[in-house]
C-alpha positions in Angstrom: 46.5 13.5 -61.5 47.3 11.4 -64.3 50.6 9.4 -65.1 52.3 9.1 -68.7 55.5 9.0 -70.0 56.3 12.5 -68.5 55.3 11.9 -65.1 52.2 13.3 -63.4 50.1 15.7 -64.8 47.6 17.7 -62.8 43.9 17.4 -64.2 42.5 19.8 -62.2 39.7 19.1 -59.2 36.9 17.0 -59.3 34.1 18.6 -60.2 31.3 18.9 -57.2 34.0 17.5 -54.6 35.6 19.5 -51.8 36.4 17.1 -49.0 40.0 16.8 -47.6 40.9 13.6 -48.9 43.6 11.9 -46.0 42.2 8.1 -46.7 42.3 7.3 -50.4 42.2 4.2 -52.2 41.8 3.2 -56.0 40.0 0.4 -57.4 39.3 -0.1 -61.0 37.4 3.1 -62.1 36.2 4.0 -58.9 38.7 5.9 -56.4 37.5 6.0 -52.4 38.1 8.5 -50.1 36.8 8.8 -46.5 36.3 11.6 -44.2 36.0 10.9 -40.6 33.1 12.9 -40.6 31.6 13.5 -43.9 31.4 10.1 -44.7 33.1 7.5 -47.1 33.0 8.6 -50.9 33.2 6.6 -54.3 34.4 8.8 -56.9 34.4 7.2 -60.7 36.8 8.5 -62.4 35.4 8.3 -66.0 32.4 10.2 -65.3 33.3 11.9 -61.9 30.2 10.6 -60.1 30.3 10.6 -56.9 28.1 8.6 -53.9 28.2 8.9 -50.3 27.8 5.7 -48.4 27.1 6.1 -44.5 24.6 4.6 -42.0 22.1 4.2 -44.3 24.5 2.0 -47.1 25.2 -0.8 -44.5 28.1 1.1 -42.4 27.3 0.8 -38.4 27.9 4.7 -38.1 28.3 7.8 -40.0 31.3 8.6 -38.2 34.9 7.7 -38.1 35.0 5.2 -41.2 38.2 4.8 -42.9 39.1 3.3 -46.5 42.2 0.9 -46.5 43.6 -1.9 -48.8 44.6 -5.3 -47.2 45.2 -8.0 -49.8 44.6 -5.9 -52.6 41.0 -5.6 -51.5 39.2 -2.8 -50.4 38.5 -2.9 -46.9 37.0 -0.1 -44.1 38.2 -0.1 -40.6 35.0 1.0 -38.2 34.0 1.1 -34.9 33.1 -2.2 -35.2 35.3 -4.3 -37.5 35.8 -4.5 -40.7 33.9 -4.2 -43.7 34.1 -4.3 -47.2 32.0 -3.3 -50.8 29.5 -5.5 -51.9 29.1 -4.1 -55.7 25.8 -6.2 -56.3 23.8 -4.9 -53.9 25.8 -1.4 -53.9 26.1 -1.4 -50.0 29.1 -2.2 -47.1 28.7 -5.4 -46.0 30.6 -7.3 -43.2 34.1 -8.2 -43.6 33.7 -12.1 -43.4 37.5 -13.2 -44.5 38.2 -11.0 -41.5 35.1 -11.3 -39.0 36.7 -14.2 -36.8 39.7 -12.3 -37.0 38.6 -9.0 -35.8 35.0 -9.0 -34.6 33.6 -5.9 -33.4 37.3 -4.0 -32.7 36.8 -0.5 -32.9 39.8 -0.2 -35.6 41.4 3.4 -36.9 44.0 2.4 -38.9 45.8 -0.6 -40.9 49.0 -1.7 -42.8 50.1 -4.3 -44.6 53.9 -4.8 -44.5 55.9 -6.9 -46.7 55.4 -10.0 -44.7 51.4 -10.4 -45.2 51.8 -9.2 -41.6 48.6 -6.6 -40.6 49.9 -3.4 -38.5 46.4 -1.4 -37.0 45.2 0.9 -34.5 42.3 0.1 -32.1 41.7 3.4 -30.0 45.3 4.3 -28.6 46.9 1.1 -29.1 49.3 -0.5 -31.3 49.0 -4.0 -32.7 49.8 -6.3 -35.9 48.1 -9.6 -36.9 50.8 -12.2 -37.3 50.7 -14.8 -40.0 54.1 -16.0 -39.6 52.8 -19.1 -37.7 50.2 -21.9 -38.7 47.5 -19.3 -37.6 47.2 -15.9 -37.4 48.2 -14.4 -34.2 47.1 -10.9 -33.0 50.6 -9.3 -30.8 49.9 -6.4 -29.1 52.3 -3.8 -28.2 51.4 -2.5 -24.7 55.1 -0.3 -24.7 52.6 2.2 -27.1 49.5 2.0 -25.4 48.4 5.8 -25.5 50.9 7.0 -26.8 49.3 7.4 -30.5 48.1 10.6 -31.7 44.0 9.7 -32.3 43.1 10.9 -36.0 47.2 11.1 -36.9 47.9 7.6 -36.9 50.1 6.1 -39.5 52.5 3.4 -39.4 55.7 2.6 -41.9 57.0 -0.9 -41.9 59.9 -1.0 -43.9 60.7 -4.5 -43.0 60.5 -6.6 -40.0 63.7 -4.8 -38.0 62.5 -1.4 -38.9 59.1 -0.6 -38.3 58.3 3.1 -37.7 55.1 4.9 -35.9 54.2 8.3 -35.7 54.1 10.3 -32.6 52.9 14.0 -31.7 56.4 14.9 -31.3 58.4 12.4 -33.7 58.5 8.9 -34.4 59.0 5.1 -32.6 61.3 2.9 -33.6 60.3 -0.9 -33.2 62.3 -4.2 -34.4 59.5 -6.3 -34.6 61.7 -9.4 -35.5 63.7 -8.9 -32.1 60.6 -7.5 -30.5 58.7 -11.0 -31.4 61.3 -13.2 -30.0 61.4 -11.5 -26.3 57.7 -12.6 -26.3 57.4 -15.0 -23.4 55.1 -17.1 -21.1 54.5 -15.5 -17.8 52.4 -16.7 -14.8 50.3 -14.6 -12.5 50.7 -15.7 -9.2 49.4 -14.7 -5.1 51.9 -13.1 -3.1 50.1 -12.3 -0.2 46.6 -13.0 1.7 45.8 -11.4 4.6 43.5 -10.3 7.0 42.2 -6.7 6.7 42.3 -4.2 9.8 44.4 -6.5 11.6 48.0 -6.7 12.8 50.6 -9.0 11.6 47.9 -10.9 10.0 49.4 -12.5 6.7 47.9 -16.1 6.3 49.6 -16.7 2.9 53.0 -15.2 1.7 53.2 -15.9 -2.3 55.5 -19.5 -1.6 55.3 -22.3 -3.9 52.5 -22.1 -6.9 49.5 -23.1 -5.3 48.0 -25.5 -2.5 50.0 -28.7 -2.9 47.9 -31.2 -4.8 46.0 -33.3 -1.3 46.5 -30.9 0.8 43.5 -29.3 2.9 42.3 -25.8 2.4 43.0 -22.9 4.5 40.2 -22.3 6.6 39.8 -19.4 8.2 37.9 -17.9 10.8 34.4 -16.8 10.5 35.3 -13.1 12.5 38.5 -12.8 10.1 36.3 -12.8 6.9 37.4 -9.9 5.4 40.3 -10.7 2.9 43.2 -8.8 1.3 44.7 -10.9 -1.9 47.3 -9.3 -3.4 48.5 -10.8 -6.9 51.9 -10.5 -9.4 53.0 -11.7 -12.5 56.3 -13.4 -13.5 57.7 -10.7 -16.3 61.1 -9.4 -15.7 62.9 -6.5 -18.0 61.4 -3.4 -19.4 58.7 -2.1 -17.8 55.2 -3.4 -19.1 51.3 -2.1 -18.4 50.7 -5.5 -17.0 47.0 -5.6 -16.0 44.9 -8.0 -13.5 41.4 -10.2 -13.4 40.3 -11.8 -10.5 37.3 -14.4 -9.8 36.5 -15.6 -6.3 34.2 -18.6 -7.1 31.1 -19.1 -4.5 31.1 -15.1 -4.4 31.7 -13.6 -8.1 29.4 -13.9 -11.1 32.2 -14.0 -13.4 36.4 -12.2 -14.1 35.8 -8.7 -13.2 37.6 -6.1 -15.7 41.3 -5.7 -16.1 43.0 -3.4 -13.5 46.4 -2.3 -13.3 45.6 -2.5 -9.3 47.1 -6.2 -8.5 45.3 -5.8 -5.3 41.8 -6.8 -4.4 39.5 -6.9 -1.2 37.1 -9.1 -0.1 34.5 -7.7 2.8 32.2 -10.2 5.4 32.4 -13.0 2.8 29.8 -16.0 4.2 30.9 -19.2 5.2 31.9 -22.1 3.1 34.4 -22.7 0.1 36.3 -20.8 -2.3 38.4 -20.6 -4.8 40.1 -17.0 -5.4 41.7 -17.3 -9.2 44.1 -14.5 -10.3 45.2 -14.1 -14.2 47.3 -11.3 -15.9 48.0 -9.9 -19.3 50.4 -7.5 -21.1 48.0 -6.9 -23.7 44.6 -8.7 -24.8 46.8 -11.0 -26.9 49.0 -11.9 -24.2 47.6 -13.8 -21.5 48.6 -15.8 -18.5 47.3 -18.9 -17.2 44.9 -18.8 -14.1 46.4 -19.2 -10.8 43.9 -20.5 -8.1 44.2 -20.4 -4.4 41.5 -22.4 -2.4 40.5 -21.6 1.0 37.3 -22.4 3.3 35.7 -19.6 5.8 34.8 -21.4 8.8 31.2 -21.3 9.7 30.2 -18.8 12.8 29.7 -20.2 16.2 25.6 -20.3 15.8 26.4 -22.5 12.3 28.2 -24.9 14.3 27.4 -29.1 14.9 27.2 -28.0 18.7 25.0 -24.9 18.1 22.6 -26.7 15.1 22.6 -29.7 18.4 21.7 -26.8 20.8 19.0 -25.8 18.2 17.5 -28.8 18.2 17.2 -29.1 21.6 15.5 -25.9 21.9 13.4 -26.9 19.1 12.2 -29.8 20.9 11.8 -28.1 24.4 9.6 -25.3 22.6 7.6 -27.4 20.6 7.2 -29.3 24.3 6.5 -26.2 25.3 4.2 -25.1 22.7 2.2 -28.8 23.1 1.9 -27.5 27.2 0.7 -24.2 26.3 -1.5 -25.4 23.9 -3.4 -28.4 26.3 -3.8 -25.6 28.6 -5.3 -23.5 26.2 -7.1 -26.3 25.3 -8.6 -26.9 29.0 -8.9 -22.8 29.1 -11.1 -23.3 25.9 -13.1 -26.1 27.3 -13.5 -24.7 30.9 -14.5 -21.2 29.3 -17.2 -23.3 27.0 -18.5 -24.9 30.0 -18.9 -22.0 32.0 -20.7 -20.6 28.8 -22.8 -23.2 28.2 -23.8 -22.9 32.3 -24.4 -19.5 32.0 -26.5 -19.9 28.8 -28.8 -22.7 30.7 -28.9 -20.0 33.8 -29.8 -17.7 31.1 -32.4 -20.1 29.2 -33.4 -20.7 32.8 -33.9 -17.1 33.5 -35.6 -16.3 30.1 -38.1 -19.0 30.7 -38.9 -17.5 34.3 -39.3 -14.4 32.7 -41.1 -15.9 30.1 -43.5 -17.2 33.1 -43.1 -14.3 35.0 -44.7 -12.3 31.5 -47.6 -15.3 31.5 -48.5 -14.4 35.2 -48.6 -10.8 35.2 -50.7 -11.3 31.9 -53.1 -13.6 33.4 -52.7 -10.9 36.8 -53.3 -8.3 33.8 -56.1 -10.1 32.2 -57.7 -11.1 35.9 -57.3 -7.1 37.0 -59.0 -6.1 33.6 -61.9 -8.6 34.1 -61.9 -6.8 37.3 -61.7 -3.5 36.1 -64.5 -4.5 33.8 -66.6 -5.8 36.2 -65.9 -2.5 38.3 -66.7 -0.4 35.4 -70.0 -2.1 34.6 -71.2 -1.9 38.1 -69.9 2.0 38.4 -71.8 2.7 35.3 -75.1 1.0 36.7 -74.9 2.8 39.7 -74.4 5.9 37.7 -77.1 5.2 35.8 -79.1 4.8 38.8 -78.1 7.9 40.4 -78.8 9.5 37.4 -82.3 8.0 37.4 -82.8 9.1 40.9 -81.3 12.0 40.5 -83.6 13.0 37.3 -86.8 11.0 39.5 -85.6 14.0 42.2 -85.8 16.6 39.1 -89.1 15.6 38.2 -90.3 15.1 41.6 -88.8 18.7 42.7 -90.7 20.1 39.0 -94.2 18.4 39.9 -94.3 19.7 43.6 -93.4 23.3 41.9 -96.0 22.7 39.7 -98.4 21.7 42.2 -98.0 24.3 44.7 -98.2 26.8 42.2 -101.6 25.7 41.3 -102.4 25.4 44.8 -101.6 29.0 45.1 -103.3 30.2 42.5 -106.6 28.0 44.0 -105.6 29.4 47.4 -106.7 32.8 46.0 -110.6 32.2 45.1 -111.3 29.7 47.7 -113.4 30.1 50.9 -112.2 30.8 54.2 -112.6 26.5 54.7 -110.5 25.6 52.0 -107.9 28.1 52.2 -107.0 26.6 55.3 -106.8 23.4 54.1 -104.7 24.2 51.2 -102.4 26.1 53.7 -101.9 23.3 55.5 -100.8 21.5 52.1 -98.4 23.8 51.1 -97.0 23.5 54.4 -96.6 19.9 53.8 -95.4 20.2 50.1 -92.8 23.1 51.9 -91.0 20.2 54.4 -87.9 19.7 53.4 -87.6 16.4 56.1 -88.4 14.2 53.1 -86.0 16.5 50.6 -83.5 15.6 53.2 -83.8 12.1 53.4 -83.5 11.4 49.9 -80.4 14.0 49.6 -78.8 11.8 52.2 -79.5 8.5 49.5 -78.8 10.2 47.4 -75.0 11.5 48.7 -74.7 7.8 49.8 -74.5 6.4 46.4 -72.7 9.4 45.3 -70.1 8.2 47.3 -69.7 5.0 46.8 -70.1 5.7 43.6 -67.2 8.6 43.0 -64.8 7.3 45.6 -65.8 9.1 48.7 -66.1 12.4 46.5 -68.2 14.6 48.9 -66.1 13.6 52.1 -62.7 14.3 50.6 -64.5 17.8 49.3 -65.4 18.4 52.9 -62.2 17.4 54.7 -60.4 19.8 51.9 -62.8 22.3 52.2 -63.9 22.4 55.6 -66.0 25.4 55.3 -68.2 24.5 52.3 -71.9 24.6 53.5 -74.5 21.7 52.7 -75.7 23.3 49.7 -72.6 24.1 48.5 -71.6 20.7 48.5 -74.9 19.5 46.5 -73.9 22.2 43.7 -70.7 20.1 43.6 -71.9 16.9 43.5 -74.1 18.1 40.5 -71.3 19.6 38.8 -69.2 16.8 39.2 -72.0 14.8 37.3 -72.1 17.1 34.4 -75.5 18.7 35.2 -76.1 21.8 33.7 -76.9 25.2 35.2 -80.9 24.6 33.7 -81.0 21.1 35.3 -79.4 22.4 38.6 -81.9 25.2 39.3 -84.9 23.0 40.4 -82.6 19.8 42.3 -82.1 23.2 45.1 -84.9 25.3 44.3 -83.3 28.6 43.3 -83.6 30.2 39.9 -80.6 30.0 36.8 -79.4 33.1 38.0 -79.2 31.8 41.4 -77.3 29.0 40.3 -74.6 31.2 38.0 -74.3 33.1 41.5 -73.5 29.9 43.3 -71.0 28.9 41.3 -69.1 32.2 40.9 -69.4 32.2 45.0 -67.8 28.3 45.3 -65.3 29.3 42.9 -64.2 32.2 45.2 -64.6 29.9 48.4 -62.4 26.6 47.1 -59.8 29.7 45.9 -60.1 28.6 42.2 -58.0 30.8 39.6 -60.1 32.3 36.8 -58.4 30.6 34.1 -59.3 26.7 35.4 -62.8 25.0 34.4 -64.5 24.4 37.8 -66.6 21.3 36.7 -63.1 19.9 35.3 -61.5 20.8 38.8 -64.1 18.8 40.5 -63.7 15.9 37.6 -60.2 15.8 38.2 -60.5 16.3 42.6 -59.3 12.7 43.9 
C-alpha cells in the first residue's frame, strides 16, 4: 500500500511472500511481520528482500515470537522477554533497556498507551507497567486472569478511564485511573491452628496479629504433632483470585508455590521450634507482608531431662555390667588357657612317653631282631648240618649199594668158602639196625630244627607209616625225587609212587603243590 495525496493505493503483493501478516511493524525501509509459527520476517521495501530470523538469528525459539513497537523502537515479545534488532551483527539480541524490567516473562502481547504506560499479556493474564511513579511499577489485573483469548489478544487504551480488552465473546471495560486508586495494602494473616483428627482441638483462633512481642511460644505436645494452619488475607470488596505461600522454618526448604487453597497441613513434625510464616498476593505485583506465628513441639517422653537422666543411668549400669561380663570372660579366658596349657603338658607328657614307649619297643625290636638273627644263623647251621648228614647218609646209602653189588657179582665166581663169607657180609651190609639209628639222629635234629615238624605230621596224620614220614621230611627239605631214591632204597619210580600214595593218604587236592603243603604245615 502506498499513501499520496489521494489516499492509499494498493501496490500489489510482495513478491515471494504469503504469510498472514497479524503483527506488523515498519521501520525505516524494512517492514516486520511475525508469524507465530513461521517465524519473524524483515521485508525491505525497496528491493522486497526478505529474511527469516528464528532460533538460529538469536531468538530463544522458533515459535510464538511477536513484533511490537514500545518507544518508537522495535521490540519482540517471546517466551522469554524481550528482545530487540541488533543491525550490526544482523541478529535479535536481548532487550537490555527492558531486561530488569521484564526478565524471562513469557510475554504475548504489548501496548503503549498515551501515558508511556506498557499494557501486555503474559500467558492468560493482564498487566501494564506503570511509570507514573519515581519507578516503574508492574500492576497486575488478577479480575482478567484467564479470561483472554490465547493468540487473540489485543488491547485499546484510549486513555486512562477507558481502557478496552478483547474477549471471545466481546470486550472488558477497565478505568485504570479508578482502578489504580482502589489499589491497597492488605495483610495475610492465621485464623486458625489446630490439631488434626482430633475434637474440639483449636489451639489458635486468628486474634490479634501475632505472638505478643515477649511472650513464650506455644508449645505443643509431642503426640499432637500433626498441624492444621489455616491462613486469610485482609481484602474486602470485589471478589479477587487471592493466592497463598507458606514456609514453616526448621521443616521447609523454602515458600512453596502459590495456591488458592489458604489451608495447609503439617504431619508428625519432630520436636523443637518453629516458625510457620503465611504471605498472600492478588497478583505477582501485589504482595503482602509475611505474617509469622511461632510455636515449639514439645519433645517425646524418651527426649525428656528425666528420660536422657534414666538413660544415663542405664548407661552406667550396662557399662557396669559390661565391665562384670567382661572380668568374667576374662577369668573364663584365663581358666580355659590354663586348663589348655595343662592339657598340653599332659599331652607333651604323653608324647614324650610315647616317644619312650617307641625307644623301647625299638630297642625290644632291635633286641628280638638280634635274636631273630642269632636264631636264624643257628637254624641255618643246623640246616647245613642236616644237610651234610643227610647227603653223608646219601653217599653212605650209594657206597653200600655199590659195594654189595660188587659183592654180588664176586659172590658168583667164588668157591664154596668164600661165598659163605661174602654171604655173611651182605647180611651185615643188609641190617638196617645201624640205618635206624642214624634215621633216629637224624629226625632228632630235624626237629629241632623245623619246629617239631615230624611230631605235629604224626599227631595230624596219625596213620602215616615210618617211611612215609621220611619221604616227608625229605620233601620238606627240598630233596628231589633222584636224591630221595637211595636215602630209602627204592627206585625213581618208587619214589613218584610214594608220593602220589601220601598225597592220597594226607587227602591233598590235585591242584595244591605237596612239597609247598609240607613247607607251609606248622
Amino acid at each position: 500500500m502506498e499513501v499520496s495525496d489521494k489516499g492509499l493505493t494498493d501496490k500489489g503483493p510482495v513478491k515471494g511472500f504469503a504469510e498472514s501478516s497479524r503483527y506488523m511493524e515498519a521501520d525505516d525501509s524494512c517492514v516486520w511481520v511475525s508469524h507465530p509459527y513461521r517465524g519473524v520476517f524483515r521485508i525491505n521495501s525497496k528491493t522486497n528482500e526478505i529474511r527469516l530470523y528464528g532460533q538460529k538469528k538469536g531468538f530463544p525459539s522458533d515459535l510464538d515470537n511477536h513484533v511490537f513497537r514500545l518507544r518508537n523502537k522495535i521490540v519482540f515479545a517471546t517466551s522469554k522477554g524481550l528482545y530487540a534488532y541488533d543491525a550490526g551483527k544482523d541478529s535479535i539480541v536481548k532487550a537490555s533497556a527492558y531486561e530488569k524490567l521484564f526478565g524471562a516473562l513469557p510475554l504475548r502481547y504489548l501496548k503503549e498507551d498515551n501515558a508511556g504506560n506498557i499494557w501486555f499479556v503474559q500467558d492468560k493474564m493482564l498487566a501494564v507497567v506503570d511509570y507514573s511513579g519515581d519507578s516503574a511499577v508492574i500492576h497486575y489485573i488478577p479480575e482478567l486472569h484467564n479470561r483472554i483469548l490465547s493468540g487473540f489478544e489485543n488491547i485499546y487504551p484510549y486513555d486512562q478511564e477507558n481502557v478496552l480488552i478483547s474477549a471471545e465473546s466481546g470486550f472488558y471495560h477497565i478505568n485504570y485511573r479508578a482502578y489504580r486508586e482502589r489499589i491497597r495494602p492488605f495483610k495475610a494473616y492465621l485464623s486458625e491452628l489446630s490439631f488434626i483428627g482430633s475434637r474440639d482441638s483449636i489451639l489458635f483462633g486468628g486474634f490479634g496479629e501475632g505472638q505478643i512481642h515477649g511472650k513464650d511460644p506455644l508449645v505443643i505436645p509431642y503426640q499432637s504433632n500433626s498441624l492444621h494452619f489455616a491462613g486469610a488475607a485482609s481484602w474486602f470488596g470485589q471478589h479477587s483470585s487471592m493466592e497463598f505461600s507458606f514456609f514453616l522454618e526448621g521443616f521447609d526448604d523454602g515458600w512453596g508455590p502459590w495456591v488458592i487453597n489458604p489451608e495447609k497441613d503439617y504431619t508428625n513434625l519432630p520436636a523443637g521450634k518453629y516458625t510457620f510464616n503465611i504471605r498472600a498476593r492478588r497478583s505477582p505485583s501485589d504482595l503482602s507482608e509475611v505474617y509469622s506465628f511461632k510455636f515449639v513441639v514439645a519433645s517425646p517422653w524418651y527426649k525428656t531431662t528425666w528420660a536422657y537422666l534414666a538413660y544415663g543411668i542405664l548407661a552406667i549400669m550396662c557399662v557396669y555390667a559390661l565391665m562384670k561380663m567382661q572380668s568374667r570372660k576374662h577369668k573364663r579366658r584365663q581358666e580355659a588357657r590354663r586348663q589348655a596349657d595343662q592339657q598340653k603338658f599332659k599331652e607333651e607328657q604323653k608324647q614324650m612317653a610315647y616317644q619312650f614307649q617307641l625307644q623301647m619297643e625299638k630297642s625290644e625290636k632291635d633286641l628280638m631282631r638280634v635274636q631273630k638273627e642269632k636264631l636264624e644263623a643257628e637254624i641255618e647251621f643246623k640246616n647245613s648240618e642236616l644237610a651234610s648228614a643227610t647227603l653223608n647218609l646219601v653217599h653212605k646209602k650209594e657206597f653200600i649199594l655199590k659195594l654189595k653189588t660188587a659183592l654180588q657179582q664176586f659172590q658168583k665166581g667164588a668157591k664154596e668158602e668164600e661165598n659163605q663169607e661174602l654171604k655173611r657180609l651182605l647180611k651185615v651190609l643188609s641190617e638196617e639196625e645201624k640205618l635206624d639209628e642214624e634215621w633216629d639222629n637224624f629226625s632228632h635234629h630235624f626237629n629241632s630244627v623245623h619246629g617239631d615238624f615230624l611230631k605235629i605230621l604224626k599227631t595230624k596224620f596219625p596213620s602215616l607209616r615210618p617211611h612215609e614220614l621220611r619221604l616227608c621230611a625229605y620233601l620238606r627239605m627240598n630233596l628231589s625225587s633222584k636224591e630221595i631214591a637211595p636215602l630209602m632204597s627204592i627206585s625213581l619210580r618208587g619214589v613218584e609212587i610214594s608220593r602220589y600214595r601220601l598225597r592220597k593218604k594226607i587227602g591233598l587236592p590235585t591242584e595244591v603243590n605237596l612239597v609247598q603243603y609240607l613247607m607251609d604245615l606248622q
